[in-house]
C-alpha positions as CSV (number, residue, x, y, z in Angstrom):
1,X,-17.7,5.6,-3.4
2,X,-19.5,5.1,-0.2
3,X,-21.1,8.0,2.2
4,X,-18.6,8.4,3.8
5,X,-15.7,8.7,1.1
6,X,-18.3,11.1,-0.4
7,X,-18.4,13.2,3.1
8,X,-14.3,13.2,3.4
9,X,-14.1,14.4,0.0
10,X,-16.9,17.2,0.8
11,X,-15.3,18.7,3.6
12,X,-12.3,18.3,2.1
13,X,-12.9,20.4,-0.8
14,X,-15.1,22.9,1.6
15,X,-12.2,23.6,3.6
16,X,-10.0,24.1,0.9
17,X,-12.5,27.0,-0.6
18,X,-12.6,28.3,3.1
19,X,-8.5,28.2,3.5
20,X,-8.2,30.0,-0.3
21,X,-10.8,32.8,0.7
22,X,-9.8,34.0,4.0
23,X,-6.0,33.9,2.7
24,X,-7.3,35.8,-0.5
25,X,-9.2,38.1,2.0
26,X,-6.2,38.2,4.6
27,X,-3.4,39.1,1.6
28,X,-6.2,41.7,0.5
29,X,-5.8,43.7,4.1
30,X,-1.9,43.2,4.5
31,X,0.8,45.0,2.8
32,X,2.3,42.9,-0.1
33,X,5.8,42.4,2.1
34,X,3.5,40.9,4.8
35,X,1.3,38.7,2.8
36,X,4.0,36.3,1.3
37,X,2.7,33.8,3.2
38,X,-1.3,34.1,2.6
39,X,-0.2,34.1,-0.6
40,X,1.3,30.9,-0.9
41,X,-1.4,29.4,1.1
42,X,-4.6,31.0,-1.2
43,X,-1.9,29.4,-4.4
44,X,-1.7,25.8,-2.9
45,X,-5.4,25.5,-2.0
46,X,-6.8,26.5,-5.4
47,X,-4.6,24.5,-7.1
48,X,-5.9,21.5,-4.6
49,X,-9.0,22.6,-5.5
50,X,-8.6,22.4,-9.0
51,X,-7.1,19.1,-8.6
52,X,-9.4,17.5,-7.1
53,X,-12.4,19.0,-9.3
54,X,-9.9,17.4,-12.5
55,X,-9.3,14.4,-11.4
56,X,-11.6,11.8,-12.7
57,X,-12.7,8.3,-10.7
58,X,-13.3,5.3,-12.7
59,X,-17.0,4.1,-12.8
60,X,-17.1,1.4,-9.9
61,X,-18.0,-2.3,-11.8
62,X,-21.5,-3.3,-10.4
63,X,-20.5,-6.8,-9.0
64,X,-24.1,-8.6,-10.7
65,X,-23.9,-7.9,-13.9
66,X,-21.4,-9.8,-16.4
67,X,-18.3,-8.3,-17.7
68,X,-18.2,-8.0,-21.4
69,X,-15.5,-10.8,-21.8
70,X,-18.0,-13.2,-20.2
71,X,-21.2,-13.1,-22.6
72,X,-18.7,-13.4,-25.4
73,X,-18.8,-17.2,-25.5
């Protein structure tokens, strides 16, 4: 990934822990018949969360060096 891929993904997963803790905070404060919302929001951003910390990238190839198919000859 380059720097800036890297940076997207950062503030991507910062907003997500941002977005889970002032819903977690908000449904905290409000009555439970008021919160149904906050709720779903805190839900869908740890789960975003979690997916994105699962999920695994392949190793990027480094274009110089040979694959192993071509030193086999």
């Amino acid at each position: 990934m380059d720097d800036t891929a890297l940076l997207r993904q950062t503030i991507r997963r910062c907003t997500a822990v941002l977005v889970a803790t002032l819903a977690t905070l908000g449904v905290s404060l409000q009555s439970s018949s008021e919160a149904g919302f906050l709720l779903i929001l805190a839900v869908i951003s740890v789960v975003y969360l979690v997916v994105e910390f699962i999920k695994v990238s392949p190793p990027a190839e480094n274009p110089g060096s040979p694959s192993s198919t071509d030193g086999e000859k």
